[in-house]
C-alpha positions in Angstrom: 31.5 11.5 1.5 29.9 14.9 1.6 26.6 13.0 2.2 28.0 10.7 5.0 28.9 13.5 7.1 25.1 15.2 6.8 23.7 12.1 7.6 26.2 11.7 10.6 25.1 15.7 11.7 21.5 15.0 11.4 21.5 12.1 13.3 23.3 14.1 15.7 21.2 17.4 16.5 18.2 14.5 16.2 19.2 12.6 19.0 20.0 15.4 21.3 17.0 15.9 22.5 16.2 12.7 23.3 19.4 12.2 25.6 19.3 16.0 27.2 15.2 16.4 26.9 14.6 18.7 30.0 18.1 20.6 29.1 17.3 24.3 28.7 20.5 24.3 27.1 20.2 22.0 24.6 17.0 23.0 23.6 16.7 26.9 23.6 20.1 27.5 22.1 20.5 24.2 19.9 17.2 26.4 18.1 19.0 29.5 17.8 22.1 27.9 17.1 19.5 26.3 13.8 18.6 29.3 12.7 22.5 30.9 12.6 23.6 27.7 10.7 20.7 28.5 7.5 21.9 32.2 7.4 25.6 31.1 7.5 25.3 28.1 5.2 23.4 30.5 2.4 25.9 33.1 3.2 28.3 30.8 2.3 26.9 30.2 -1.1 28.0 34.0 -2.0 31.2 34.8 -0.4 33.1 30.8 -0.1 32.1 29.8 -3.1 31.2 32.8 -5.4 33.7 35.0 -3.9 31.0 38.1 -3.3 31.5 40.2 -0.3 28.3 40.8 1.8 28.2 43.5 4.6 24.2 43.6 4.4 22.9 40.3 4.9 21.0 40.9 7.8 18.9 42.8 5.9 17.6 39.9 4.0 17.0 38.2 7.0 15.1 41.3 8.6 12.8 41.6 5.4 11.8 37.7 6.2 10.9 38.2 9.3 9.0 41.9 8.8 7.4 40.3 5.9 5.6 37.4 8.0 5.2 39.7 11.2 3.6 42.6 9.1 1.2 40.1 7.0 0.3 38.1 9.7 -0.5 40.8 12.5 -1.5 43.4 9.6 -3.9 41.7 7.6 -4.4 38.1 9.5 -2.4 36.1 6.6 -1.8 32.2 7.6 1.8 31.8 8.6 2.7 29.8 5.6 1.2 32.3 3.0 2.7 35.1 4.8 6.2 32.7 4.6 6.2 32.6 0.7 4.8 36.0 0.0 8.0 37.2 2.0 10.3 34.8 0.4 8.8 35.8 -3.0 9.5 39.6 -2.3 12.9 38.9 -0.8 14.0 37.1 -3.9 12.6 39.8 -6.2 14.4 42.6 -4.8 17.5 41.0 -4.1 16.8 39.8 -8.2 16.7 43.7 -8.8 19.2 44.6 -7.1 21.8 41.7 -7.8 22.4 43.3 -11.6 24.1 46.6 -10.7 25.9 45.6 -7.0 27.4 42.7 -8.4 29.4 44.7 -11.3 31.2 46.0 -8.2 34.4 43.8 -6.9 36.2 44.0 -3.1 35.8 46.4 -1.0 33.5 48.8 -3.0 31.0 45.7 -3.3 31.3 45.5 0.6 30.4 49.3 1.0 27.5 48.7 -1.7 26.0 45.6 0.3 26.6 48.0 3.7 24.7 50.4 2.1 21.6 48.4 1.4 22.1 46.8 4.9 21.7 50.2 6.3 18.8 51.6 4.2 16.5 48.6 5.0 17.5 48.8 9.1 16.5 52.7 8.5 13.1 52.0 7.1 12.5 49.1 10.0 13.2 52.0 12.2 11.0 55.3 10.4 8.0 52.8 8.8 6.5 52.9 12.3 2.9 52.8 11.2 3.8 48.9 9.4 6.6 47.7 11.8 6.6 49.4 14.6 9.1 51.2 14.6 12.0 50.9 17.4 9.7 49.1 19.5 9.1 46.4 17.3 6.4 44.3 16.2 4.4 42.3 18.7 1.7 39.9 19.1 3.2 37.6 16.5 1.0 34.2 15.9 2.8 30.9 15.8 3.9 29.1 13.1 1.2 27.0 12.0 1.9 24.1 10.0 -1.1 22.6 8.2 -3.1 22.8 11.5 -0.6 21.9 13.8 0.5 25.1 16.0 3.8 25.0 16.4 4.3 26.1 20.1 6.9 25.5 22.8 10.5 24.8 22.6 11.1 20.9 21.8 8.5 21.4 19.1 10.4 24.8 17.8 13.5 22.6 17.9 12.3 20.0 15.7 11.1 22.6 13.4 14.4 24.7 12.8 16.6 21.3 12.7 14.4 20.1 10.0 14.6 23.6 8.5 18.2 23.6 9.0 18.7 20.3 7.4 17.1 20.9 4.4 18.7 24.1 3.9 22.4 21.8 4.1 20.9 19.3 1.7 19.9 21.9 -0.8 23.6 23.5 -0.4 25.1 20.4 -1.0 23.4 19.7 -4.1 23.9 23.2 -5.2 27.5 23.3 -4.6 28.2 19.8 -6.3 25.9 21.1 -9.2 27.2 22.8 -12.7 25.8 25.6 -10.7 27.9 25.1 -7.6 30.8 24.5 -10.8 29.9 27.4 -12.2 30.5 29.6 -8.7 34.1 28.0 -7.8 34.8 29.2 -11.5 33.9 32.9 -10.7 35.6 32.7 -7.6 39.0 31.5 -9.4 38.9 34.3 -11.9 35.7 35.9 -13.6 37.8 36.0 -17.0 38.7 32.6 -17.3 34.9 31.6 -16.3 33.7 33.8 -19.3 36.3 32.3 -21.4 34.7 28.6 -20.3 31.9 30.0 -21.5 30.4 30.8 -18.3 27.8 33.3 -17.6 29.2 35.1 -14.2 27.1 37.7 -14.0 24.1 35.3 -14.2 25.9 33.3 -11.7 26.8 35.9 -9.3 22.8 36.8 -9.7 21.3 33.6 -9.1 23.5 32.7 -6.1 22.8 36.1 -4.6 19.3 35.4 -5.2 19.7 31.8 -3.2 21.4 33.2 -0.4 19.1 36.0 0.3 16.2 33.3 0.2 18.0 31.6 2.9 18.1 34.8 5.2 14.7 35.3 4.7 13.6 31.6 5.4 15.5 32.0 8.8 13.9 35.3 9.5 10.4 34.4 8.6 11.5 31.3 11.7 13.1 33.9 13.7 9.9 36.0 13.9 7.1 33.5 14.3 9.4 31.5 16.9 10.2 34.9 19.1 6.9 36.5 18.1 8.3 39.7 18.5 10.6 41.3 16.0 12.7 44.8 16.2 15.5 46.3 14.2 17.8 45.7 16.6 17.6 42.1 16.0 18.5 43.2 11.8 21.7 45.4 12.3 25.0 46.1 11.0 26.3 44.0 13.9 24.3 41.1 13.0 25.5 41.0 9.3 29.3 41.0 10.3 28.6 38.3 12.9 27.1 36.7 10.3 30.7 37.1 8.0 32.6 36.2 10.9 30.5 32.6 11.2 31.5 31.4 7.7 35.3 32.8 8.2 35.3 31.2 11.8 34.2 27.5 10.2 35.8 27.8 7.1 35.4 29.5 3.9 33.9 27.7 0.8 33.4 24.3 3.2 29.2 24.2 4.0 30.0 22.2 7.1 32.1 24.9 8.0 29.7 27.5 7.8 27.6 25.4 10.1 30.6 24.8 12.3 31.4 28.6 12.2 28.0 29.5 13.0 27.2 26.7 16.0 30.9 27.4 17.4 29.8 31.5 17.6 26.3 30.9 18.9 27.6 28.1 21.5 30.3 30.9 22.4 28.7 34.1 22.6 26.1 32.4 25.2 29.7 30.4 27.0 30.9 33.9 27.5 28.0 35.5 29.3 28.7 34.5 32.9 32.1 37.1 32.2 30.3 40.1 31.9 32.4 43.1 31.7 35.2 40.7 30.2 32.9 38.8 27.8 34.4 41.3 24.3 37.7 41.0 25.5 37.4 37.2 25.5 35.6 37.0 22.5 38.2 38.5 20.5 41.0 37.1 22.1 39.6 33.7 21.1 38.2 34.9 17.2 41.8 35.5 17.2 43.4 33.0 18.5 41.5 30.9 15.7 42.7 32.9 12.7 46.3 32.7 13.9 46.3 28.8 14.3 43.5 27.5 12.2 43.3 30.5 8.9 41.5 28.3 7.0 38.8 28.2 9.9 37.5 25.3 12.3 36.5 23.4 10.4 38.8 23.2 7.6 41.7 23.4 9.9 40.5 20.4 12.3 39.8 18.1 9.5 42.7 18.3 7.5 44.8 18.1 10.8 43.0 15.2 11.6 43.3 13.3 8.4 47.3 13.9 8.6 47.0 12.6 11.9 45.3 9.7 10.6 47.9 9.0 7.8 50.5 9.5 10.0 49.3 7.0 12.3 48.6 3.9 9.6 52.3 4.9 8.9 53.7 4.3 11.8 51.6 0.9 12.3 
């Protein structure tokens, strides 16, 4: 089932562009709309189904897209190298720091994550002599896939789709994994996982590990894709948006992640033409959600929509 419906969404987002292919609209903010979905899909991975609070996500994401900026402007690294180098670094300091933040539960793991959040965005803003500094990193080269350049924004659609739909297919697998088992189990109650025998705190780890390789996959994107990168674009503001996209679609539900993050992308660009009003909106309608759909978009449309349906073969 779970396969149906990613083979329904990909044939979706691929045929978009051939029935809207001069639409700005479709294009631009279908590719930025890509990149949300991989940050809120792997974000997913830690707080739906492992139950972890993260305030500091962005971070990871900045670090992907520093690390390929830095490397590739810095010391003239292909794009892919540069890629894996920062996906390799990402993973090893989220491995080192996984040990100690995750013995922390609630609220004081949400301050912890906060804190790591804000002590990355500090050194994106004092390391001027590597990144910049406020003014960001420019001059970025494109993404260059085994000699093909990848330039323009049709082609950097295809890209991040693909990129988005293999980081779906990898959460799928992972969630219906003893893995993905093992994480549901933790979330439920970390004693009665140790007393199945399983090995939360290796859990939590390798989970946190995943997710922060999926922020860093979307920033390395991000940065070749804008070719310009700031810490603006890595702030506390980014990470809760970030939270709010898995609540919005639906917590421990991957499509709803997606959902959560393509409904906030599709409406934070909706609300522009309101200017001065646009927050007020915004919030209005975040809450409007939570009050009739708590268990997000997602979540809350499909199981209204399967009642429907049994409802209806009821009546007929």
């Amino acid at each position: 089932m779970r396969l149906a419906g990613f083979y329904l969404f990909a044939a979706l987002v691929a045929l978009l562009p051939v029935l809207f292919p001069d639409n700005y609209f479709v294009i631009v903010i279908g590719a930025s709309a890509g990149l949300h979905v991989i940050l809120a899909v792997g974000l997913n991975l830690l707080m739906g189904y492992a139950g972890q609070i993260s305030l500091g996500h962005a971070a990871f994401f900045g670090m992907g897209a520093y690390a390929s900026a830095i490397l590739t402007t810095r010391f003239g690294w292909p794009s892919l190298l540069a890629l894996a180098a920062g996906l390799v670094a990402t993973g090893a300091i989220a491995w080192l720091l996984a040990r100690p933040i995750l013995r922390l539960r609630g609220h004081y793991l949400a301050m912890a994550t906060l804190g790591f959040g804000i002590i990355v965005h500090v050194i994106m803003v004092q390391a001027t002599r590597w990144t910049g500094g406020p003014d960001g990193l420019a001059g970025i080269p494109p993404l260059n896939l085994f000699g093909w350049s990848v330039e323009g924004d049709l082609q950097w659609y295809g890209v991040i789709v693909a990129a988005m739909l293999l980081a779906l297919w990898l959460a799928l697998n992972l969630v219906d994994s003893q893995v993905g088992r093992a994480l549901r189990a933790v979330h439920g109650s970390e004693f009665a996982a140790q007393m199945m025998g399983v090995d939360t705190g290796r859990a939590k780890t390798q989970v946190f590990v995943v997710s922060a390789l999926f922020a860093a996959f979307a920033g390395s994107l991000f940065a070749h894709q804008q070719a310009f990168v700031s810490p603006d674009s890595f702030n506390l503001t980014i990470s809760v948006e970030l939270v709010t996209m898995v609540v919005l679609g639906g917590m421990a539900s991957t499509f709803g992640a997606a959902c959560g993050a393509i409904a906030l992308t599709l409406l934070h660009q909706g609300l522009v033409v309101f200017e001065d009003y646009e927050m007020l909106i915004h919030g209005a309608l975040l809450m409007a959600v939570m009050i009739f759909l708590p268990q997000g978009l997602f979540v809350g449309l499909s199981q209204g929509a399967q009642r429907l349906w049994v409802t209806l073969r009821q009546e007929s």
